[in-house]
C-alpha positions in Angstrom: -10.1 -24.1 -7.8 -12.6 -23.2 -10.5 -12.5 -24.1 -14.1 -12.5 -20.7 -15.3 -9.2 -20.2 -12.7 -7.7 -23.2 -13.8 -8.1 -21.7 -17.5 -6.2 -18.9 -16.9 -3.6 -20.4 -15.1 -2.8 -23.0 -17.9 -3.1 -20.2 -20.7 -0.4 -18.5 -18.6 1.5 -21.2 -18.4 1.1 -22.5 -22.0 2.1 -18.5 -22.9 5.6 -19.3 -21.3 6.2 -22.0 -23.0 5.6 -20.9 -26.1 8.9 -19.4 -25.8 10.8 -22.3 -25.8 8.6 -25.2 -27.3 8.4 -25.3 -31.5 4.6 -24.9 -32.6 3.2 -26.2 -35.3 3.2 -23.9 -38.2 -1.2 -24.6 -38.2 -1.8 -24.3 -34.7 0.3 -21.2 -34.6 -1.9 -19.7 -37.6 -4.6 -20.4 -35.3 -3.2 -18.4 -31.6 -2.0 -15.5 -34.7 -5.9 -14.8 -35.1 -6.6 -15.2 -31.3 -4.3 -12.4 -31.0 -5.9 -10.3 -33.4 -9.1 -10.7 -31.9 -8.0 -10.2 -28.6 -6.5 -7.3 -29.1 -9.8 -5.8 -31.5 -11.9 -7.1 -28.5 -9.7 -4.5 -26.4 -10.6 -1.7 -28.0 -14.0 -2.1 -28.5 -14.1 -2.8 -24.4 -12.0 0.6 -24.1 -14.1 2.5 -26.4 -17.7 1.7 -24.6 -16.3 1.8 -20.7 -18.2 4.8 -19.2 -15.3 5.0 -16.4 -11.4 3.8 -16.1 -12.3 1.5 -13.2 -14.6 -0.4 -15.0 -11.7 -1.6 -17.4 -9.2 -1.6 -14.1 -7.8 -5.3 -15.3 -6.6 -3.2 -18.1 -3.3 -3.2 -16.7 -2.6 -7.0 -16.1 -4.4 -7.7 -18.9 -1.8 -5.2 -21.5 1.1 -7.2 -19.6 -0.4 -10.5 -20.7 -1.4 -9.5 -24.0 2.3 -8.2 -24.1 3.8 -11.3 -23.3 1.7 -13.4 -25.4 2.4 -11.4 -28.8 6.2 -11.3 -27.9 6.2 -15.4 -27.3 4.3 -15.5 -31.1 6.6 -13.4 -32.3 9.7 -15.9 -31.0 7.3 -18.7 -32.1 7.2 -17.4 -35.6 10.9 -16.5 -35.4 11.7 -20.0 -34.9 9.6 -21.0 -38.2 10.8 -18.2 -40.1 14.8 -18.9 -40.0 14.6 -22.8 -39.4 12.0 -23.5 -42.2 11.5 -20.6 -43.9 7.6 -20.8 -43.6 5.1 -19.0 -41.0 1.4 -20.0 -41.8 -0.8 -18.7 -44.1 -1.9 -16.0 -41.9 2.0 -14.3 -41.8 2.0 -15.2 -45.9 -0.9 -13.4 -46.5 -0.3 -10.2 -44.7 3.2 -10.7 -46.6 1.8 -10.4 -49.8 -1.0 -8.4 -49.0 0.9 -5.5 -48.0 3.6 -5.9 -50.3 1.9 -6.6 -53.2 4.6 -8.2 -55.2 6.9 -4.8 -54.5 9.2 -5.8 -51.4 10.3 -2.3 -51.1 6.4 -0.9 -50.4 6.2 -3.9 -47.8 9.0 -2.5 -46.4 7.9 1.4 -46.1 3.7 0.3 -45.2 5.6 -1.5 -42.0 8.6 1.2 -41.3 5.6 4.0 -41.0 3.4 2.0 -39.0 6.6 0.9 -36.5 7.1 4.6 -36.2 3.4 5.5 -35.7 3.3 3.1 -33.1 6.5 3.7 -31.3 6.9 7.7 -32.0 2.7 8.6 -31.6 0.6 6.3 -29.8 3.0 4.5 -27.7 4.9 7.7 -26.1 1.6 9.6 -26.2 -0.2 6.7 -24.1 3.4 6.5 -21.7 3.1 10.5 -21.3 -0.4 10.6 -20.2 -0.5 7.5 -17.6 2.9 8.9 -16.0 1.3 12.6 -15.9 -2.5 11.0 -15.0 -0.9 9.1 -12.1 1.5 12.3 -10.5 -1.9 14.1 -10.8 -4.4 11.5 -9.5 -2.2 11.0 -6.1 -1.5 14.1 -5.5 -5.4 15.6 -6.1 -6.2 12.4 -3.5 -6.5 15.1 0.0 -7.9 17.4 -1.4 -11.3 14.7 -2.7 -10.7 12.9 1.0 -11.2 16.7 2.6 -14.2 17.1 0.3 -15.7 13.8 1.5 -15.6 14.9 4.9 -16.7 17.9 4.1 -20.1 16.6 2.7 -20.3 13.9 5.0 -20.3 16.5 7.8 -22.4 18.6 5.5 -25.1 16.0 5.7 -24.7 15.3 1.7 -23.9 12.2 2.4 -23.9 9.5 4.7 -21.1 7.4 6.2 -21.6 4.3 3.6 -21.3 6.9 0.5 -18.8 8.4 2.4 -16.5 5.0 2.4 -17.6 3.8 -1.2 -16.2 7.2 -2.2 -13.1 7.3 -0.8 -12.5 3.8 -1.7 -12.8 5.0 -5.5 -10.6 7.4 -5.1 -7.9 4.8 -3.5 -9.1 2.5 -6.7 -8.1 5.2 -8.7 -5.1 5.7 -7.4 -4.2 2.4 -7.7 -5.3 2.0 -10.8 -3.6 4.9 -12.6 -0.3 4.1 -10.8 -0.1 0.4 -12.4 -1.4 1.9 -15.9 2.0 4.3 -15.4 3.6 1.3 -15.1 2.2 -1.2 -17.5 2.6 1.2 -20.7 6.3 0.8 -20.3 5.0 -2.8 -21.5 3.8 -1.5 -24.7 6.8 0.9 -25.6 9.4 -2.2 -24.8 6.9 -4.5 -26.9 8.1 -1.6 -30.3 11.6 -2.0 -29.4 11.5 -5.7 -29.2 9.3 -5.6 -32.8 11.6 -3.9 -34.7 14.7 -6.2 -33.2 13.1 -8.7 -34.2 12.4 -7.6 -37.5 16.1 -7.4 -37.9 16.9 -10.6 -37.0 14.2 -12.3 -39.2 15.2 -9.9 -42.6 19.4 -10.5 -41.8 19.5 -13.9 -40.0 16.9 -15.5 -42.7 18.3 -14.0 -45.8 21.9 -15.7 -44.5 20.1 -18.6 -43.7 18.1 -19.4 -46.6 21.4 -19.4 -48.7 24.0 -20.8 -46.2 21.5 -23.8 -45.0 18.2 -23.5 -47.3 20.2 -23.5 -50.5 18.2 -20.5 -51.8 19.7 -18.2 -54.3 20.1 -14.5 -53.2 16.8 -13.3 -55.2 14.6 -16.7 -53.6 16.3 -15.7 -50.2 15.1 -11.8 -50.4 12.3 -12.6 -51.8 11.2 -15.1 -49.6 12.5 -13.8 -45.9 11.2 -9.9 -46.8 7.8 -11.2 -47.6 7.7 -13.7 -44.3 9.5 -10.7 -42.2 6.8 -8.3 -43.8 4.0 -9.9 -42.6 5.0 -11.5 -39.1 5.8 -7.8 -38.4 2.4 -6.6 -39.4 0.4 -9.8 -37.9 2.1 -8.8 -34.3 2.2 -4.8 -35.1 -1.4 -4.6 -35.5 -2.6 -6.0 -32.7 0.0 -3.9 -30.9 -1.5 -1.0 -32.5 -4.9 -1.8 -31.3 -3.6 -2.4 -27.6 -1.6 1.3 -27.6 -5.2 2.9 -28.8 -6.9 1.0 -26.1 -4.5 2.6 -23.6 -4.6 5.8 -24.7 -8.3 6.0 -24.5 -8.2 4.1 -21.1 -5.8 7.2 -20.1 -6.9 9.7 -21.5 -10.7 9.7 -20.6 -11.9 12.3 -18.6 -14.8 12.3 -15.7 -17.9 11.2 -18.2 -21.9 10.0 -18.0 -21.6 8.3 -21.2 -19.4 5.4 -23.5 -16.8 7.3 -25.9 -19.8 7.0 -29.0 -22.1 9.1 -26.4 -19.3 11.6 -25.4 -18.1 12.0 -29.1 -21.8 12.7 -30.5 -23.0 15.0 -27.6 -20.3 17.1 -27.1 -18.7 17.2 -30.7 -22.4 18.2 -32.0 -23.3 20.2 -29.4 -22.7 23.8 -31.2 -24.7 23.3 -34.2 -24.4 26.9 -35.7 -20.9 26.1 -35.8 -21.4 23.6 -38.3 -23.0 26.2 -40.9 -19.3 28.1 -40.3 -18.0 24.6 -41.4 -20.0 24.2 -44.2 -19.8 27.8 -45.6 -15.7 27.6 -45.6 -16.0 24.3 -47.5 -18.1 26.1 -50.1 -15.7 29.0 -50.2 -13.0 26.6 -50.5 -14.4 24.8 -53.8 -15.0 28.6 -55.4 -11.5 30.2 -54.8 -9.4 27.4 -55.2 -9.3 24.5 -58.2 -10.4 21.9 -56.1 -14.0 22.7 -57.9 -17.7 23.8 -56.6 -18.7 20.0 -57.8 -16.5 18.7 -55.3 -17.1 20.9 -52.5 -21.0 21.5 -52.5 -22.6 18.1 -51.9 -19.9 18.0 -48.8 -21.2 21.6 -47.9 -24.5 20.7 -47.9 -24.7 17.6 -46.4 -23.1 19.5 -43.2 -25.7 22.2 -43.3 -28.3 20.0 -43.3 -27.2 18.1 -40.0 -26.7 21.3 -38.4 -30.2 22.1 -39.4 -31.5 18.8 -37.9 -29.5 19.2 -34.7 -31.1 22.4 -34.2 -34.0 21.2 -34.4 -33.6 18.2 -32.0 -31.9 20.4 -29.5 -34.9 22.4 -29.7 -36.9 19.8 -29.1 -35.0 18.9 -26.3 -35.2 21.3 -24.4 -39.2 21.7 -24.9 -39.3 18.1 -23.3 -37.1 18.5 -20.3 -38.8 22.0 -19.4 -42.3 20.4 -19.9 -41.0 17.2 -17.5 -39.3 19.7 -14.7 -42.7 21.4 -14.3 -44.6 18.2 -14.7 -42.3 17.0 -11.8 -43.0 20.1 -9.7 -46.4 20.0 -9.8 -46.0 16.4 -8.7 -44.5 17.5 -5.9 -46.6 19.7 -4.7 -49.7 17.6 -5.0 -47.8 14.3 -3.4 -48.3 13.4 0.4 -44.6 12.9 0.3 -44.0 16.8 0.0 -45.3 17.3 3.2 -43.7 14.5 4.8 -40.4 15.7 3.9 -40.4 19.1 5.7 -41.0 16.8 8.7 -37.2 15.8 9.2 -35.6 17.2 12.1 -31.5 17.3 12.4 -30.0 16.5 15.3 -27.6 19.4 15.1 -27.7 22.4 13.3 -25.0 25.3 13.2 -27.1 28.2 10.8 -25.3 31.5 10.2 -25.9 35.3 8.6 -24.5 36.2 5.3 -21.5 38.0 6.3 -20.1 34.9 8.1 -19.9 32.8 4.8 -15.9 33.5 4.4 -15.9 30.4 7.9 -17.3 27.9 6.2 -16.2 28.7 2.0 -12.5 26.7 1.1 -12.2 28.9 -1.1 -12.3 31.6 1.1 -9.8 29.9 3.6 -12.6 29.0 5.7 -12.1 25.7 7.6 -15.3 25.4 9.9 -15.6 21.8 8.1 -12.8 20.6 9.1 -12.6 21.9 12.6 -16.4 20.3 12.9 -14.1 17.1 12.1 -12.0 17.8 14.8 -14.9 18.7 17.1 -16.7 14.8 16.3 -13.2 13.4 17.3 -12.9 14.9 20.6 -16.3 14.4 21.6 -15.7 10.4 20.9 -12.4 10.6 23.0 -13.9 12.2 26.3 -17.3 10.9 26.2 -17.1 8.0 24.0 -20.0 9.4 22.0 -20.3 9.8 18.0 -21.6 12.9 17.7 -24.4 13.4 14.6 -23.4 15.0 11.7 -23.9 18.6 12.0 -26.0 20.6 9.4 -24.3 24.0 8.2 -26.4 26.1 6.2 -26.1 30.5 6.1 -29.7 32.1 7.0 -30.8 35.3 5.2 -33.3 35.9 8.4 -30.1 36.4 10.7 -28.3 39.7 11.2 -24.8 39.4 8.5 -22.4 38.6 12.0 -25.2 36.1 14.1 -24.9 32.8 14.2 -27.7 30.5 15.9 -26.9 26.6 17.3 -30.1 24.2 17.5 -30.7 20.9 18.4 -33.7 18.8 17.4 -35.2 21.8 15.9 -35.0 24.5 18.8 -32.0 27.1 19.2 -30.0 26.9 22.3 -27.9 29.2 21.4 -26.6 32.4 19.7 -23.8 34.8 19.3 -22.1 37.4 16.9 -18.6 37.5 15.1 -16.4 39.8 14.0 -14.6 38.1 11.4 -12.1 41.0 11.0 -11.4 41.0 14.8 -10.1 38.6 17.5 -12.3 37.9 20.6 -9.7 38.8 24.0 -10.3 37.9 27.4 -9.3 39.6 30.7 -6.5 37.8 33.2 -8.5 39.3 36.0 -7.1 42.6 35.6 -7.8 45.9 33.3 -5.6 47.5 31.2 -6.8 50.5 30.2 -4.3 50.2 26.7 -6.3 47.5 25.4 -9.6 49.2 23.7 -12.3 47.2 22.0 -16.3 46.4 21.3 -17.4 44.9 24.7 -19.0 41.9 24.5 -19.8 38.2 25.8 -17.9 35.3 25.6 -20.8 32.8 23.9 -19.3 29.7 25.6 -18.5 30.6 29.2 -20.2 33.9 29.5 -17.1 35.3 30.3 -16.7 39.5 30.0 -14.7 40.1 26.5 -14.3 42.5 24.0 -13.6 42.5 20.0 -10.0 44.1 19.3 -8.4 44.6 15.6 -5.0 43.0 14.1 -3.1 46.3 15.5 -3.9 45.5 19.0 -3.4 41.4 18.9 0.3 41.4 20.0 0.1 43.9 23.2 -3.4 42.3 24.2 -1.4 38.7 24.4 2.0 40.7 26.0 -0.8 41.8 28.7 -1.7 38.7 29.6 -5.3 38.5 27.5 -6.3 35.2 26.3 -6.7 35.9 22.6 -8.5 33.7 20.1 -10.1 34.3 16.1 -13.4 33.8 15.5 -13.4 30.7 14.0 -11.6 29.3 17.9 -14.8 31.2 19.4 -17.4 29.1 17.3 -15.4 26.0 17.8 -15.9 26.3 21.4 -19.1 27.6 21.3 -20.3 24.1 19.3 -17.6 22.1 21.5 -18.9 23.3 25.4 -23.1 23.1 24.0 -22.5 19.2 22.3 -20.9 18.2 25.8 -23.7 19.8 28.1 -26.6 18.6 25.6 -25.1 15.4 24.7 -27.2 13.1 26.8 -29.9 14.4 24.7 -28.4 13.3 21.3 -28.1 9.7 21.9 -31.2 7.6 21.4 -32.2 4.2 20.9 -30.7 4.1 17.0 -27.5 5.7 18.8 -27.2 3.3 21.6 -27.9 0.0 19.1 -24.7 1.3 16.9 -22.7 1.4 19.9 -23.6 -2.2 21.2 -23.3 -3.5 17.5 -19.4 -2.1 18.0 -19.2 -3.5 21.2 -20.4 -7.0 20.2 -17.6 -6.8 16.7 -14.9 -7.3 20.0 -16.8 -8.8 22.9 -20.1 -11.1 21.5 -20.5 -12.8 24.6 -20.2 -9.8 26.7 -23.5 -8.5 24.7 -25.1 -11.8 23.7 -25.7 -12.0 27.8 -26.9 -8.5 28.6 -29.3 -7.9 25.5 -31.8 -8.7 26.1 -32.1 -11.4 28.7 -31.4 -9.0 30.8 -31.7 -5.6 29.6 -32.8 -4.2 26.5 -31.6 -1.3 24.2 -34.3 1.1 26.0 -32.5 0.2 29.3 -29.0 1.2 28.4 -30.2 4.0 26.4 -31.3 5.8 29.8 -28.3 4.8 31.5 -25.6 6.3 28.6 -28.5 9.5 28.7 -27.9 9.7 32.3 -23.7 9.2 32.9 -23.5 11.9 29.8 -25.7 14.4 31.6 -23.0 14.6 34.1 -20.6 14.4 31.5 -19.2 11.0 32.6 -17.7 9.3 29.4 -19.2 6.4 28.0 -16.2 5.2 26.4 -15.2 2.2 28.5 -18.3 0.2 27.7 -17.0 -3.0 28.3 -16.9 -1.8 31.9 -20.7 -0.2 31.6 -21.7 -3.9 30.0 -20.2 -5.8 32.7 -21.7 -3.6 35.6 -25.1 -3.5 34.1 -25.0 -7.3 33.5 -23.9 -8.0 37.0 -26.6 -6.0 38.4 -29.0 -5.7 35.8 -31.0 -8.9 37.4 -31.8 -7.5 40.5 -33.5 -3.8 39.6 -34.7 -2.3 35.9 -34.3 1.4 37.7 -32.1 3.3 35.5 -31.4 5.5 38.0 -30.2 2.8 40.5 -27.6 0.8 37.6 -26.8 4.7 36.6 -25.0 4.4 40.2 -23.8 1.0 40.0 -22.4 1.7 36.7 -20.9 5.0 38.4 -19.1 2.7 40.8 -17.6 0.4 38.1 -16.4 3.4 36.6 -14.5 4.6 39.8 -11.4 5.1 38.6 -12.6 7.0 35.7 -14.2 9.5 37.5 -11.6 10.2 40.0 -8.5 10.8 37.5 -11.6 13.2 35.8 -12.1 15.0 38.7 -8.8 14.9 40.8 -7.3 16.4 37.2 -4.5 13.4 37.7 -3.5 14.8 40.6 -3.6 12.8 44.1 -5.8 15.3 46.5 -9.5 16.0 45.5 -10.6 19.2 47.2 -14.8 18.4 47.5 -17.6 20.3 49.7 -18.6 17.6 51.2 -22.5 17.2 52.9 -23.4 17.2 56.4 -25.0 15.1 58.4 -28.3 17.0 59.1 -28.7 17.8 55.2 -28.0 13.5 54.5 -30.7 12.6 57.7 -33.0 15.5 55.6 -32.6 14.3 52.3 -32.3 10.7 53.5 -35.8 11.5 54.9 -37.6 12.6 52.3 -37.0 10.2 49.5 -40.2 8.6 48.4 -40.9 5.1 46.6 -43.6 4.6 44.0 -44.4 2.1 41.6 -42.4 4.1 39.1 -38.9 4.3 41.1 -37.7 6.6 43.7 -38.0 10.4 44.3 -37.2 13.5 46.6 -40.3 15.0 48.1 -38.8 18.3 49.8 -41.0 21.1 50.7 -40.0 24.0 48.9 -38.5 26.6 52.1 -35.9 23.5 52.8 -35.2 22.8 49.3 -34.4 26.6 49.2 -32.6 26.6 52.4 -30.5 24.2 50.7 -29.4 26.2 47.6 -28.4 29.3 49.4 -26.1 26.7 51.7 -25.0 24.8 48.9 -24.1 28.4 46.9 -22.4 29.8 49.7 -20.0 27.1 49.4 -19.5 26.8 45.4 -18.9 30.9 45.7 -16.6 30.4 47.8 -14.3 27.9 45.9 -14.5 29.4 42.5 -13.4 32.8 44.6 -10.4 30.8 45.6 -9.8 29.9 42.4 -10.7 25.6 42.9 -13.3 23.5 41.0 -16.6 23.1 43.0 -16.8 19.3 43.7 -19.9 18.0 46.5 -18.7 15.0 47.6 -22.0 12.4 49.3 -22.9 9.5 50.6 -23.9 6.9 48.0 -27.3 6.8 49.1 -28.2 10.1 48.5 -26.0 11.2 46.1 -28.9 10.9 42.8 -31.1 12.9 44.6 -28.7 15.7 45.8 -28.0 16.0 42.2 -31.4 16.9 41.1 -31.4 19.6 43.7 -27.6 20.9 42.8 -28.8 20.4 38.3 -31.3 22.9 38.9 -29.2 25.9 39.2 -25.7 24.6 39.1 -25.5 22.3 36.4 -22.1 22.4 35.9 -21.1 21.4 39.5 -20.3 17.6 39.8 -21.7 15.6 42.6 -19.7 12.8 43.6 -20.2 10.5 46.1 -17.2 8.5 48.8 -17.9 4.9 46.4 -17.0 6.5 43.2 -13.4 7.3 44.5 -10.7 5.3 44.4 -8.8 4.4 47.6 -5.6 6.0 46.6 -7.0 9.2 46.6 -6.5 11.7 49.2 -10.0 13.5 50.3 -9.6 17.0 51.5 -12.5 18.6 52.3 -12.6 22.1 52.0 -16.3 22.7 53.0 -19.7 21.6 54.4 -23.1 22.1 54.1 -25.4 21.8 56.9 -29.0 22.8 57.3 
């Protein structure tokens, strides 16, 4: 333990047992001006703290300051009625305040009890209780505004965290200050019981046991009551100022001496309305012009010299912004800004504002939120934060979808209007603006609030605009999400990985492989929208196998096979029969065939009237099953299985290719197809 810890354990201690040990009447003159100065020192910290957390001790600290004026108070007590003598400090304040009239001791201390008690104390009470209702209950909404800019690309994740962990500071804070001023309000009560006891039980003491007379016994107890009650009153008053500042000070840039000269000051023509009633004052009234002009005048001249500073002000900072602009412009660094790409970008026209503004009851934002969170559940990827931004070039309804800088996609809103799908059939009932669906290129059309209900009682699949962007952004992260993870991607998920599993990491990177490596291989299980999630599983394949080939390609299918289990519940949509296409033999022996090796890795060499021969076969058979209503699924051998996927990507990206290895045991095969040449 330090010194400075064993310090304040000892002075806690030592406060405790001040309660019940007698001190000497010199050392308690001594802890009488601690207290005083402790208390001053208070203030003065209160009154130059730019913000409420840099004080945030405040609270334990007003309980320990509490307790240590109430065990001087006992202490002094004690003296009082058992010898009738307190120090000089509590004989001085006695007869300072007093000034040989008990009764004006008496009425200085009564008004400053009740200034204390009545005032400052409830004041400071009222504010922490209301400051504390107020600070929990505003804590969603500045959490949903954190994600909001984080999503916005204000800020990043770090800002993101040290922000919300001042708001839970806060919160904490403002909750213990509600609290801890219930301190200062019992610390009045227990003054003025005490002063009580001290003016009754000394004046009966210092006859029954002092021998006093009745006028040495007044005398002598009101002066020593006097001034123990101010000696502990005044640093209490000192404490309740500190807390009400603490409380009461709002969202500032400056100390309370900044805040108090720039915003008190900061109307100077307001002043000369000051100064002219003042004048006006000493004319029609018999206070007197003498008394009233210097004042008058003095005020009109510091409004005059504010003016003139303001002035000169605002001269300097408009000088500096241009100064700054034409910095800009000049600087290399201007240029090398605009060269910042975003990974995602989401850019709309002006009359699609209303999805994105709060205030409007837009919440894009927060379904983008949602949107990051599902993408990490099904593919294990943490999608980049998306940049929103409205684009006077567009029409008022577009909206455009880039990535890296080129658009992939487009569509237009009706904001008024709900997007409806057909259930295969027409009804002729339901009228609309014809249109596309932007996500699966589905026929739809645009149909107002009056035809919602009988569109759904139809059998339409009905959704609002915000559903259609949603998953618009959704369907275009997962198709183009191999191509948002790089190298600074992949290292921040192996740093995750390695938080659980160090070994596991510590083996594969980069003895074996490096971040390059399992960059490709995450680039290529996401471009057939195989999650990435079960990383342990993609470490331990890749480490197993990693020693005997660097192809990506080749661990891509390895990695596949670790992941068997995986891709069968995907595919066999937890059921336990997968209906596939499955390949022929005279289409394996062909494309078995043709695979070439090179110094750079294997490939398909097919000349171009088989590899056409092959997509008309290899159509026929996906037409058929999405006629009959079933998810196209080729099912191949595991050596050819890569390369048939190149062929099938081309045209049919969004038809799996599978091959017999990847499939668990359990499941039941049914083929449903073939493709021959």
């Amino acid at each position: 333990m330090k010194a400075r810890d064993l310090t304040i354990l000892i002075g806690i201690i030592g406060i405790v047992l001040m309660m019940v040990i007698p001190i000497p009447t010199p050392l308690l003159s001594v802890l009488l001006m601690i207290n005083i100065s402790i208390a001053l020192m208070i203030l003065l910290i209160s009154m130059n703290t730019q913000d409420a957390l840099q004080f945030s001790i405040f609270p334990s600290l007003l309980l320990v300051t509490t307790l240590f004026r109430l065990a001087l108070n006992i202490s002094t007590t004690r003296n009082i009625l058992s010898k009738a003598e307190a120090g000089s400090v509590v004989e001085t304040f006695g007869n300072w305040v007093a000034g040989g009239q008990i009764a004006i001791g008496f009425v200085v201390f009564l008004i400053l009890v009740v200034v204390q008690f009545i005032v400052i104390t409830k004041g400071s009470e009222r504010v922490a209780e209301v400051a504390a209702r107020f600070t929990l209950d505003a804590m969603p909404g500045k959490q949903m505004s954190i994600d909001a800019d984080l999503n916005a690309g204000l800020i990043n994740e770090q800002q993101a965290r040290e922000r919300r962990q001042k708001i839970e500071r806060e919160a904490d804070f403002y909750g213990s200050m509600d609290g801890a001023s219930k301190f200062v309000k019992g610390d009045a009560i227990a003054s003025i019981i005490i002063l009580f006891i001290n003016l009754i039980g000394g004046f009966i003491i210092g006859m029954a046991v002092h021998g006093l007379s009745f006028s040495e016994s007044l005398s002598t107890f009101s002066i020593l009551t006097i001034g123990d009650g101010l000696v502990s009153q005044i640093p209490a008053l000192l404490i309740s100022t500190a807390t009400g500042l603490i409380v009461t000070r709002a969202a500032s840039e400056g100390n309370m001496a900044h805040d108090v000269t720039t915003q008190l000051f900061r109307y100077p023509k307001l002043l000369y309305i000051v100064a002219a009633t003042i004048t006006l004052l000493g004319i029609g009234t018999p206070i007197g012009i003498f008394a009233t002009l210097p004042f008058a005048a003095i005020i009109a001249f510091a409004a005059y010299r504010m003016q003139q500073n303001q002035t000169k002000q605002m001269q300097a900072e408009e000088q500096l912004v241009e100064e700054q602009e034409i910095e800009e412009v000049r600087s290399p660094e201007s240029v090398i800004s605009l060269l910042q790409v975003d990974p995602i970008e989401f850019e709309f026209g002006y009359g699609l504002i209303p999805l994105a503004d709060t205030q409007q009851g837009g919440d894009l934002l927060d379904r983008i939120i949602m949107i990051r969170r599902q993408c990490a559940l099904e593919l294990g990827l943490v999608v980049p934060v998306i940049r929103i931004r409205d684009n006077i070039q567009l029409k008022p309804n577009e909206y455009i979808i880039k990535i890296k800088g080129n658009t992939i996609a487009r569509g237009e809103l009706l904001l008024n209007h709900y997007l409806a799908m057909s259930p295969g059939f027409e009804d002729e009932s339901i009228v609309g603006i014809e249109t596309i669906e932007p996500a699966f290129g589905l026929p739809a059309m645009w149909i107002d609030e009056s035809t919602k209900e009988r569109a759904e009682l139809t059998g339409y699949t009905v959704v609002d605009p915000p559903s259609v962007v949603a998953t618009h952004l959704t369907e275009l992260i997962k198709r183009h999400a191999h191509e948002l993870i790089g190298r600074q991607e992949t290292k921040a998920l192996i740093d995750n990985v390695r938080e659980s599993y160090p070994a596991l990491v510590d083996e594969l990177i980069p003895s074996i492989l490096n971040v390059g490596d399992i960059q490709k291989v995450f680039s290529k299980l996401l471009r057939e929208k195989i999650s990435i999630r079960d990383m342990v599983t993609i470490f331990e394949t890749l480490a197993d196998h990693g020693a005997y080939t660097k192809d990506p390609d080749i661990l891509t299918e390895y990695v596949r096979q670790g992941l068997s289990r995986q891709i069968t519940l995907q595919f066999s949509n937890q059921g336990d029969t997968l209906r596939v296409i499955t390949v022929g033999p005279s289409l394996e022996k062909k494309i078995a065939e043709s695979v070439q090796s090179s110094d750079q890795g294997s490939y398909l060499a097919l000349d171009p009237v088989a590899t056409q021969t092959i997509y008309q076969k290899l159509n026929e058979q996906v037409n058929r099953q999405i006629q009959s209503g079933h998810q196209p699924i080729v099912l191949a051998s595991p050596t050819i299985r890569m390369y048939l996927r190149q062929i099938v990507e081309r045209t049919m990206q969004d038809v799996p290719v599978l091959s017999y290895s990847e499939l668990e045991p359990s499941i039941e095969v049914q083929s449903i197809g073939v493709v021959n040449l």
